[in-house]
C-alpha positions as CSV (number, residue, x, y, z in Angstrom):
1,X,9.6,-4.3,29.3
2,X,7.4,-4.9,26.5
3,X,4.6,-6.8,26.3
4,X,3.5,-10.0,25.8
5,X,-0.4,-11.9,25.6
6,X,1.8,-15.4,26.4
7,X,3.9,-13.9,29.3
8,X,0.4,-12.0,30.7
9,X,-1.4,-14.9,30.3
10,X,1.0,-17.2,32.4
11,X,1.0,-14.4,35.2
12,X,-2.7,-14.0,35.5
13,X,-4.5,-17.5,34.3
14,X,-4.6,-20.9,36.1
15,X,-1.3,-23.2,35.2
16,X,-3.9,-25.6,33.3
17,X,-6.0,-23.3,31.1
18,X,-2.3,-21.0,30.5
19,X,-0.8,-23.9,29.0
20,X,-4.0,-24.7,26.4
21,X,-4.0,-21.0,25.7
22,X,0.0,-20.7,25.3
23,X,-0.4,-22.2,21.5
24,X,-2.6,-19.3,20.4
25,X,-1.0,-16.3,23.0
26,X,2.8,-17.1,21.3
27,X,0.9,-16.6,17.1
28,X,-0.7,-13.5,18.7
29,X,2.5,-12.2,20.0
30,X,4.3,-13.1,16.7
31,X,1.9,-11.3,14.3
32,X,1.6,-8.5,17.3
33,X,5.5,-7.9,17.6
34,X,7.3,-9.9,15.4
35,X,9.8,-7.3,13.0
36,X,9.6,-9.4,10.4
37,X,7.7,-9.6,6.8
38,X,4.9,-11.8,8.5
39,X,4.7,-9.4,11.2
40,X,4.4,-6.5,9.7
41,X,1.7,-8.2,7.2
42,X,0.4,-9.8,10.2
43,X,-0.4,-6.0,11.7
44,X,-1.1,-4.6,8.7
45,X,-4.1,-7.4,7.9
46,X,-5.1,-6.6,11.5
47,X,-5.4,-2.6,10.9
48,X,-7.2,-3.8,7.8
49,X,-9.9,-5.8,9.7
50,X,-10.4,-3.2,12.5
51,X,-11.2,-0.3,10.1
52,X,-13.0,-2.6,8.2
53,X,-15.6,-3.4,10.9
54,X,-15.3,0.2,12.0
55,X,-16.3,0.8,7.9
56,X,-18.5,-1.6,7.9
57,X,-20.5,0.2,10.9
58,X,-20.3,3.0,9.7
59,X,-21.4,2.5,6.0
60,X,-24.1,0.4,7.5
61,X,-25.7,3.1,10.0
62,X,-25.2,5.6,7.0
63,X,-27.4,3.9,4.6
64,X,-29.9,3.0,7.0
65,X,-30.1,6.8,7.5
66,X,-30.1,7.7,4.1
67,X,-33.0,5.1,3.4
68,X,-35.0,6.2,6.5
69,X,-34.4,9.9,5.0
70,X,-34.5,9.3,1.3
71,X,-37.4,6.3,1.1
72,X,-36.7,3.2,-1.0
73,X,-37.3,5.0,-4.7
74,X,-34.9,7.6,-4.3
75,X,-32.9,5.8,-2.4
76,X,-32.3,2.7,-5.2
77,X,-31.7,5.7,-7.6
78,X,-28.4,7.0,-5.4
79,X,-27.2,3.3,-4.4
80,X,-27.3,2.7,-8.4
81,X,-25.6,6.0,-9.2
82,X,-23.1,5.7,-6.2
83,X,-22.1,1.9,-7.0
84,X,-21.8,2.8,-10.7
85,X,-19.3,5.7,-9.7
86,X,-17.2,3.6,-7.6
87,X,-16.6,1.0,-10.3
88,X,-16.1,3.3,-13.1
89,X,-13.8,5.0,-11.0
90,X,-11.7,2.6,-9.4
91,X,-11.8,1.1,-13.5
92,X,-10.2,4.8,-14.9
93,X,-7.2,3.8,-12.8
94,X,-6.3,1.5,-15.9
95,X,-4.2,-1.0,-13.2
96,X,-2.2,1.2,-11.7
97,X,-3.4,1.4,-8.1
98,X,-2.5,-2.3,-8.1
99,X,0.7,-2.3,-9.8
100,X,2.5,0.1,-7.5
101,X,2.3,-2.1,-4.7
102,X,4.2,-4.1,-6.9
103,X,6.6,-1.9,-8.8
104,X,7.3,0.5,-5.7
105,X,9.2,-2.8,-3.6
106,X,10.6,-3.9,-6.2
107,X,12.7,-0.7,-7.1
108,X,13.1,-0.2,-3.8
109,X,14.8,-3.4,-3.1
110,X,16.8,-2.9,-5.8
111,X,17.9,1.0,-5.5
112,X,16.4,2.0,-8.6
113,X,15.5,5.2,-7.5
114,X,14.9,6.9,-10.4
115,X,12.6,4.4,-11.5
116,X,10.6,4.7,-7.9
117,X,10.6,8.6,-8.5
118,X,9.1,8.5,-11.9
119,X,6.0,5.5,-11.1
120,X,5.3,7.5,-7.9
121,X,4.7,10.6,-10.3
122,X,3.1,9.3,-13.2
123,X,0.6,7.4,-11.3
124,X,-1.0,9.8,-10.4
125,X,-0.9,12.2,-12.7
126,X,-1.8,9.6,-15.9
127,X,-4.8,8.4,-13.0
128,X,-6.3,12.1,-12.7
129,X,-5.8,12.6,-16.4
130,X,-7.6,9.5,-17.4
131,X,-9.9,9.5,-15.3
132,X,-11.4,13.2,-15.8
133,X,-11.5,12.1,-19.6
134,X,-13.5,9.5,-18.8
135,X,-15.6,11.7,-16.7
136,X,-16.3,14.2,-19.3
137,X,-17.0,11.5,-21.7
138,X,-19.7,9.7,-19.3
139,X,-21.8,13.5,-18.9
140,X,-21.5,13.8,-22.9
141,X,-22.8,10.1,-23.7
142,X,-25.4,11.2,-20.3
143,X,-26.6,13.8,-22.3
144,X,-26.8,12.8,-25.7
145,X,-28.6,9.8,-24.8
146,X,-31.2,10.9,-22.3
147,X,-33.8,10.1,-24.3
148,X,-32.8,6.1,-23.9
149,X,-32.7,6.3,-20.0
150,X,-35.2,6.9,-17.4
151,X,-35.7,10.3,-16.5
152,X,-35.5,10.0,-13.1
153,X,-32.1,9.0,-13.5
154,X,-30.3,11.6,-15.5
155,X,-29.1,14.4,-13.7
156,X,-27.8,11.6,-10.6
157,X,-25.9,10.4,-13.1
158,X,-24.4,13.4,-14.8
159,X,-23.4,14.7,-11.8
160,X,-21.8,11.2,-10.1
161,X,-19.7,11.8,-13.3
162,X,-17.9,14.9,-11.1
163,X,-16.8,12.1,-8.6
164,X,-14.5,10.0,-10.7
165,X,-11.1,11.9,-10.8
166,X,-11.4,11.9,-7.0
167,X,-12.5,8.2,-6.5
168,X,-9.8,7.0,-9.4
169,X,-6.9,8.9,-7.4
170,X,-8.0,8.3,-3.6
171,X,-7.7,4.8,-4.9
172,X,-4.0,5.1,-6.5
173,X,-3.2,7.1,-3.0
174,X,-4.3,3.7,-1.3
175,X,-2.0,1.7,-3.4
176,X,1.1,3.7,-2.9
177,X,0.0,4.0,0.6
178,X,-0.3,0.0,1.0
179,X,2.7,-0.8,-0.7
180,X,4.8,1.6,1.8
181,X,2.8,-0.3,4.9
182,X,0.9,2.6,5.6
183,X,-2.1,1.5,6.8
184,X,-3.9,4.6,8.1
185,X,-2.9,6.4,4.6
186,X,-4.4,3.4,2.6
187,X,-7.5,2.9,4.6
188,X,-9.0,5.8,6.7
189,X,-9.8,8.2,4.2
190,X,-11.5,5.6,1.6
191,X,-13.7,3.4,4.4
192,X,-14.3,6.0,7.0
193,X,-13.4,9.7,6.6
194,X,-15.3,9.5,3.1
195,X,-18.7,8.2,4.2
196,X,-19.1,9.8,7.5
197,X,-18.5,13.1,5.4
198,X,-21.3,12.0,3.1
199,X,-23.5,11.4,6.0
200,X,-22.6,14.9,7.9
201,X,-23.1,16.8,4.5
202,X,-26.1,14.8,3.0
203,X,-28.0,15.7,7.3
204,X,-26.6,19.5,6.5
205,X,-28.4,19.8,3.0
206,X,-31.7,17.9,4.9
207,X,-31.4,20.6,7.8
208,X,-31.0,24.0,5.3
209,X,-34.0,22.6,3.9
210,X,-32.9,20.6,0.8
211,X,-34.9,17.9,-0.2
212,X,-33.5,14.4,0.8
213,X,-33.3,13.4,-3.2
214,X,-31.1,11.2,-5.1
215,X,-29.5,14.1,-6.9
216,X,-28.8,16.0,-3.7
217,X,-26.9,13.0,-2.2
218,X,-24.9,12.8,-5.3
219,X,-23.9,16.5,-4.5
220,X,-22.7,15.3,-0.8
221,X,-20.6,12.3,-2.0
222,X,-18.9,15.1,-4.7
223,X,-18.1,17.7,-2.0
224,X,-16.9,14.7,0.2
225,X,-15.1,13.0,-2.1
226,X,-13.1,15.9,-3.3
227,X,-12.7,16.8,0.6
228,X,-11.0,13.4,1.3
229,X,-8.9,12.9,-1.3
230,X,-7.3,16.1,-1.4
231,X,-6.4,15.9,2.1
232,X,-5.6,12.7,1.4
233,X,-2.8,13.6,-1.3
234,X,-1.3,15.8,0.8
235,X,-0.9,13.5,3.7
236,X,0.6,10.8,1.3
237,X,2.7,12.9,-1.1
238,X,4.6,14.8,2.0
239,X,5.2,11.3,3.7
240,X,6.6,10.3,0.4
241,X,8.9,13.4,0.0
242,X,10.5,12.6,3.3
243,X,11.2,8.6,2.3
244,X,12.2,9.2,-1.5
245,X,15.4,11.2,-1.4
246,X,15.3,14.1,-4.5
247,X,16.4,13.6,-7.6
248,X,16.0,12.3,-11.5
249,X,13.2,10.6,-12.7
250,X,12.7,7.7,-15.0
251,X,9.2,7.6,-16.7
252,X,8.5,4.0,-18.5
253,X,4.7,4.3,-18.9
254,X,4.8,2.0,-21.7
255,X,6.1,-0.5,-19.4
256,X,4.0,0.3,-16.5
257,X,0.9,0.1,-18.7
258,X,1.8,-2.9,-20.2
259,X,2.2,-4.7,-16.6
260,X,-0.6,-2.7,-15.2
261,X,-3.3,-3.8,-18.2
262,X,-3.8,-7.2,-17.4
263,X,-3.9,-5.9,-13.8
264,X,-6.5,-3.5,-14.6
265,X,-8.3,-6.4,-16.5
266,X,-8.7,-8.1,-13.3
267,X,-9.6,-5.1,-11.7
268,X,-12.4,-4.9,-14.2
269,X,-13.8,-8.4,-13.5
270,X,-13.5,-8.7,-10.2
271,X,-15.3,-4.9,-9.6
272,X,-18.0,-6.0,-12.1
273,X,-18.3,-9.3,-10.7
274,X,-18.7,-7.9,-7.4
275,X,-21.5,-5.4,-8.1
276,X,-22.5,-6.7,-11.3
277,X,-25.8,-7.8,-9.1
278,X,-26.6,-4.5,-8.1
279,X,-26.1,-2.8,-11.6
280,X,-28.5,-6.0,-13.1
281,X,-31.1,-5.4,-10.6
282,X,-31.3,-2.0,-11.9
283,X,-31.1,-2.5,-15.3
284,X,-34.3,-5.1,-14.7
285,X,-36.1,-4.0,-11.8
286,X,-37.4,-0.5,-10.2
287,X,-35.6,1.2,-7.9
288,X,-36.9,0.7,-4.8
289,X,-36.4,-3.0,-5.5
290,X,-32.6,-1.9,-6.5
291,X,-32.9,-0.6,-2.6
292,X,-33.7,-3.8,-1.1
293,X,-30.6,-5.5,-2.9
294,X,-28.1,-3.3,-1.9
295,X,-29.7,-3.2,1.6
296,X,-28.8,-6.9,1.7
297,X,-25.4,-6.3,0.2
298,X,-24.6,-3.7,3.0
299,X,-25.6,-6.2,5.3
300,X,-23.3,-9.0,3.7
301,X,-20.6,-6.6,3.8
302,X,-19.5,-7.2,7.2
303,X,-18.5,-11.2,6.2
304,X,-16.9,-9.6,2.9
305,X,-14.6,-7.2,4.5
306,X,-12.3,-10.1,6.1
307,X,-11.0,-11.0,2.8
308,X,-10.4,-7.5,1.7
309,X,-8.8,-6.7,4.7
310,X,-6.2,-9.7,4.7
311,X,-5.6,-8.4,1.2
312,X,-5.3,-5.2,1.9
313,X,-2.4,-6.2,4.3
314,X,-0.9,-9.6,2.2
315,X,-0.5,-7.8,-1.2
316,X,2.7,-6.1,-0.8
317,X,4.3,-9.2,0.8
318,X,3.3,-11.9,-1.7
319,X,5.2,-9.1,-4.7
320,X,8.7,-9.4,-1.8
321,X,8.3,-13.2,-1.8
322,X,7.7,-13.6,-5.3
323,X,11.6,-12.5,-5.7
324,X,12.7,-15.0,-3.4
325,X,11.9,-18.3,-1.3
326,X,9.5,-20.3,-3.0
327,X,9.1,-22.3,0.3
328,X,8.5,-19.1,2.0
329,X,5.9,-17.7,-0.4
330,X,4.3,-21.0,0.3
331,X,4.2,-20.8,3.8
332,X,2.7,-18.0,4.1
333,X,0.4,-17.7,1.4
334,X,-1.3,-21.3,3.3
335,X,-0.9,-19.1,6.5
336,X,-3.2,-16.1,4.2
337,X,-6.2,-18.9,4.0
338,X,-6.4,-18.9,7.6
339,X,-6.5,-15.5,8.1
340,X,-9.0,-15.3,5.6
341,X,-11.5,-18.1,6.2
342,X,-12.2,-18.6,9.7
343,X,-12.8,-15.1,10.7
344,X,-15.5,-15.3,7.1
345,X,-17.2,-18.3,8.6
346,X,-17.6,-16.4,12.4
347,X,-18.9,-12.9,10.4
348,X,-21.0,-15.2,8.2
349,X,-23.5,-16.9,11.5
350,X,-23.0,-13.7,13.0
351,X,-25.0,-12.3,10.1
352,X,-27.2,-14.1,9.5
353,X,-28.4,-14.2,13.1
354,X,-28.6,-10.5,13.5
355,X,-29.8,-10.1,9.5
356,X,-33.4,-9.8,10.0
357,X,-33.4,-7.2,12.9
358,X,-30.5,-5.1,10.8
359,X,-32.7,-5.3,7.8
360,X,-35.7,-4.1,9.6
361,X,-33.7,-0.9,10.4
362,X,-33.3,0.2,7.3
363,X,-37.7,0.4,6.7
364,X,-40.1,-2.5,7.2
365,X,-40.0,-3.0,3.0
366,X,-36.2,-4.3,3.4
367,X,-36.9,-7.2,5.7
368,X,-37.9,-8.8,2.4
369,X,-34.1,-9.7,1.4
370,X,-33.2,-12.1,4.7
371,X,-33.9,-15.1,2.9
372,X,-31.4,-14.0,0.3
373,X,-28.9,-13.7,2.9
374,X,-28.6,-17.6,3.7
375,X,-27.6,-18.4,-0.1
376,X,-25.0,-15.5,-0.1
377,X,-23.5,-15.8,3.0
378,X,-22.8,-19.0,2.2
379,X,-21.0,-18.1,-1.2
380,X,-19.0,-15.8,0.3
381,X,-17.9,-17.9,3.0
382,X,-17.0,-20.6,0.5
383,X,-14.7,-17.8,-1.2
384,X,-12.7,-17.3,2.0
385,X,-11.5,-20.9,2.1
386,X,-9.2,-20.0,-1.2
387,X,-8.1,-16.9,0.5
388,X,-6.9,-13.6,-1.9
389,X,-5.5,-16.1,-4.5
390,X,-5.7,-13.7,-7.1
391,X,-3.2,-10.8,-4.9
392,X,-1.1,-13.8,-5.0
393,X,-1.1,-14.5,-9.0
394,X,-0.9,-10.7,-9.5
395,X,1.8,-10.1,-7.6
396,X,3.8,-13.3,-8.7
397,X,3.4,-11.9,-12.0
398,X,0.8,-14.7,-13.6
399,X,-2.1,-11.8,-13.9
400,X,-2.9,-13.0,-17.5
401,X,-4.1,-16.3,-16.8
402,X,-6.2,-14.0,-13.1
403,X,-7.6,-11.7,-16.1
404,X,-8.9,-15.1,-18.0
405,X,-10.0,-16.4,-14.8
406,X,-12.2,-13.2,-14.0
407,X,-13.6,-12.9,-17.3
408,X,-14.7,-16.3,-17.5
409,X,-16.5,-15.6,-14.2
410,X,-18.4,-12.4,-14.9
411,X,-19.7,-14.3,-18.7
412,X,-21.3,-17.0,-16.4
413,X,-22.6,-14.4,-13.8
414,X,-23.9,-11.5,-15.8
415,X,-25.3,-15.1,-18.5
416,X,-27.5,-16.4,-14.9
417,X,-28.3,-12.7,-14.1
418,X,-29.8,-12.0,-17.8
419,X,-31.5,-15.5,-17.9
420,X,-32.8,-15.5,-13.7
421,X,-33.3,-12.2,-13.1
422,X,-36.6,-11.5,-15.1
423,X,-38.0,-14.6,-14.0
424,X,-36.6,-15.0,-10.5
425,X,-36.6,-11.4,-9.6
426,X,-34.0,-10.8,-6.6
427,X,-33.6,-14.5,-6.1
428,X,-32.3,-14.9,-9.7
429,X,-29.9,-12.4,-8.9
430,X,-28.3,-14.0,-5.5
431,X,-28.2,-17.4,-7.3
432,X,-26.5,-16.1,-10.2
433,X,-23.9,-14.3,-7.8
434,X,-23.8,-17.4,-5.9
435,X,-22.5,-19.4,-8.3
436,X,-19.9,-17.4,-9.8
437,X,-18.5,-16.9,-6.7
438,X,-18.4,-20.6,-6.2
439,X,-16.7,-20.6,-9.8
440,X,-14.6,-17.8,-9.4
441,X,-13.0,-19.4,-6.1
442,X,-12.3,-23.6,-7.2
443,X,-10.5,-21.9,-10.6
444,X,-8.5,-19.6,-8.6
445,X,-7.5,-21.9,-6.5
446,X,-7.1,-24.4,-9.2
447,X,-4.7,-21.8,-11.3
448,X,-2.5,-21.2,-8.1
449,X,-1.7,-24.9,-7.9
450,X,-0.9,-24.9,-11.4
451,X,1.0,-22.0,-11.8
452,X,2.9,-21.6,-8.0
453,X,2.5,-25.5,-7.1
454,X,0.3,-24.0,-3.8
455,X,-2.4,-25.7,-2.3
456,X,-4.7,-22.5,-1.5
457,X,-7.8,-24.5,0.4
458,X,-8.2,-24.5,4.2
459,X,-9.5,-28.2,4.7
460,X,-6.8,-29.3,2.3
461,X,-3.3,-30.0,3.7
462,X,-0.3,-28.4,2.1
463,X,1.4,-30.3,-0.6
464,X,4.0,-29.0,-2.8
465,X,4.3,-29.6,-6.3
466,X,7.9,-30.4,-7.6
467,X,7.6,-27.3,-10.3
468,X,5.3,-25.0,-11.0
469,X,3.7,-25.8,-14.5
C-alpha cells in the first residue's frame, strides 16, 4: 500500500485538526506521488531545496573554516579569485548549459534522435574547448599585465585559471542532467561533493605542513574540481548511453549557438549581477574588507538557494509547456511563485535572527556585516515574489527581451556600485545590489505579462491576458 501524508494524517490526528490539515496533506501528496509533469517538477524542486540547505551548510561551515584557518587578508584574496573563477567559468559555457534543457525535450518529444545525439555531443565538447581557450588566454593577459595588479593577487589568479574547463563542463553536465530529471546528477557533485573536497584537501595541505594561503586554496579547489567533474562525466555520459539508443548524429552548432547566445547573455547578467558586489568590493576595497562581504553573502545564501532550487526543478517543465497549453503553462508557472516566495520570506527571518551569532563564527571582525543583512534580505525576499520569471521567458523562447532585461539591470547596479561604494564603503555596495534586485524583479515580472499574458506576483491574483503582446 503506498503511502499517503492525507490518509496517515486521518489515522493518527484528531477528526478536527485532520480536516484543517487535509487541504495541505492532499498538495503534499500530489507533488510527493503524483506521475505527472507537476509532480515530477514538484520532486524535483524538492531534491533541489534539500541539497540546497544541505549546500548551503556545508559551504557555510567551509568558509568559516577557511577564514578561521586563512585570516581575513588571505582569505578576501581566495573568495575574490574563487568567485571570479566561477563566473568566468560558468560564462565559457557560451549558453549552452541552459539551452540543453531546452533542446534535449524538445527532440525528444519529437523523435529527432539524431538531433539529441549530436547537442548531447557538441555540448560538451565546444564547452571544454572554449573554455580551456579562455583559460589560457586569462594566464597570458595574468601575466602580461602583472605590473597593473596587486601583487598579492597574481599567482591566485593564474592558477584559478586551471579551474575553468572543469567548472564550464560540470556546469553543462548539470544541464543535461536537469533536463533528463536527474536530480542527484545535476546537483550533488556541484553543491556538495565539490566543496567538501575543497575542505578535506585545503585541511590535508594545512596538516603536511603547507601554509593556509590564498594560493594553496586555489590548488585544493583545482585538484577538487577536476576530481568532481570527471567523475561526474562519467556518471552522466554512461546514464546517457543507456537512454539514447546508438546511432547518427546531426551537429547544427550554428543553430545551437544562435539559440544559446542570447541565453548565454542572460547568463552573463544575471552571474555578474549576482556577484558583481563581491568583484566591486575588491576592485575598491582591501581584502579583508572583500572577506567581510562575502561572509555576509554566504550567510544570505541560505534565503537565495529557494529560488535556485525551484529553478533548478521548474526549468525543464516551463520548455514542455511552452509547446502546448497556454492555460497550463499558466497554471503552473503562478503555482512556481509559491514555491518560490514563501519558503524566501521563512529563510529570510530565519537569517536574520541567527545572522549575528553565524557571523561571529567566522572571526570577531565579520560581525561587522549584520546590519547589511536587513537591507539584503529584504531584496532578496522581494525577488521571490516574481519567482524564476526569467527560466520561464528562456524557455518559452522570449530570451532576447530576458538578455535586455538583465543588461539593463547590471548598468544600474555596477552605476550605484561605482558611485556608492567609495563613499559608502560596504553599505554602498548592499544598497546598490538592493536596488537592482528590486529592478531586476518588477521588469521581469513586467515582461512576462507582456510577452506570456502571466501575472508572476504572489499578492497579485491571476488574470489572463486575451493575447500575449
Amino acid at each position: 500500500m503506498r503511502f499517503s501524508a492525507a490518509m496517515t494524517a486521518e489515522r493518527l490526528l484528531p477528526g478536527p485538526i485532520a480536516s484543517r490539515a487535509m487541504p495541505l496533506l492532499h498538495r503534499v501528496d500530489a507533488v510527493l506521488f503524483s506521475t505527472d509533469e507537476r509532480g515530477e517538477a514538484g520532486r524535483m524542486s524538492l531534491f533541489a531545496f534539500a541539497v540546497r540547505i544541505v549546500s548551503a551548510a556545508i559551504a557555510f561551515v567551509s568558509q568559516v573554516l577557511l577564514a578561521r584557518w586563512m585570516g581575513s587578508f588571505e582569505y578576501g584574496i581566495f573568495v575574490l579569485v574563487w568567485v571570479a573563477m566561477v563566473i568566468v567559468g560558468s560564462l565559457s559555457c557560451f549558453g549552452f548549459h541552459t539551452s540543453v534543457i531546452r533542446f534535449i525535450p524538445e527532440y525528444r518529444e519529437k523523435g529527432m534522435l539524431a538531433e539529441l545525439r549530436g547537442v548531447l555531443l557538441a555540448s560538451r565538447l565546444f564547452t571544454l574547448v572554449a573554455s580551456s581557450i579562455i583559460a589560457a588566454i586569462g594566464i597570458a593577459g595574468v601575466w602580461l599585465f602583472s605590473g597593473m595588479i596587486e601583487s598579492y593577487y597574481v599567482i591566485p589568479f593564474m592558477l584559478g585559471m586551471f579551474c575553468l574547463p572543469m567548472i564550464a563542463l560540470s556546469d553543462v553536465l548539470q544541464g543535461l542532467a536537469r533536463a533528463n530529471s536527474w536530480g542527484f546528477a545535476a546537483l550533488v557533485p556541484t553543491y556538495i561533493t565539490r566543496p567538501v573536497l575543497m575542505l578535506v584537501f585545503m585541511a590535508m595541505m594545512i596538516w603536511l605542513g603547507y601554509a593556509p594561503t590564498a594560493a594553496n586554496a586555489v590548488i585544493a579547489s583545482i585538484i577538487a574540481s577536476y576530481i568532481t567533474t570527471v567523475s561526474q562525466l562519467v556518471r552522466v555520459t554512461a546514464r546517457t548511453d543507456k537512454r539514447v539508443p546508438a546511432g547518427p548524429r546531426t551537429i547544427k552548432l550554428g543553430y545551437w549557438l544562435k539559440i544559446s547566445l542570447p541565453i548565454f547573455l542572460v547568463e552573463s547578467f544575471f552571474f555578474l549581477l549576482t556577484n558583481a558586489d563581491v568583484l566591486m568590493v575588491g576592485f575598491y576595497m582591501e581584502p579583508d574588507k572583500v572577506a567581510v562581504y562575502f561572509a555576509t553573502v554566504k550567510t544570505l545564501a541560505l534565503v537565495h538557494f529557494v529560488y535556485f532550487a525551484v529553478k533548478a526543478g521548474v526549468a525543464q517543465r516551463y520548455a514542455q509547456f511552452s509547446h502546448g497549453d497556454t492555460a497550463r503553462l499558466a497554471g503552473f508557472a503562478r503555482e512556481t511563485v509559491s514555491w518560490t516566495f514563501w519558503p524566501s520570506l521563512l529563510m529570510g527571518l530565519l537569517v536574520l535572527l541567527l545572522g549575528k551569532p553565524l557571523l561571529f563564527l567566522f572571526g570577531p571582525e565579520f560581525d561587522a556585516g549584520y546590519p547589511l543583512l536587513f537591507l539584503l534580505v529584504a531584496a532578496v525576499v522581494a525577488r521571490s515574489a516574481v519567482g524564476p520569471c526569467e527560466s520561464l521567458l528562456t524557455m518559452s523562447g522570449n530570451q532576447n527581451v530576458c538578455a535586455v532585461v538583465y543588461a539593463a539591470t547590471l548598468a544600474i547596479n555596477i552605476g550605484l556600485n561605482v558611485v556608492l561604494i567609495p563613499t559608502l564603503g560596504l553599505w554602498g555596495a548592499a544598497i546598490s545590489t538592493s536596488a537592482a534586485m528590486i529592478f531586476e524583479a518588477s521588469a521581469l515580472s513586467f515582461t512576462v505579462w507582456r510577452r506570456l499574458g502571466i501575472v508572476m506576483l504572489v499578492f497579485i491574483p491571476a488574470r489572463q491576458k486575451t493575447e500575449a503582446v
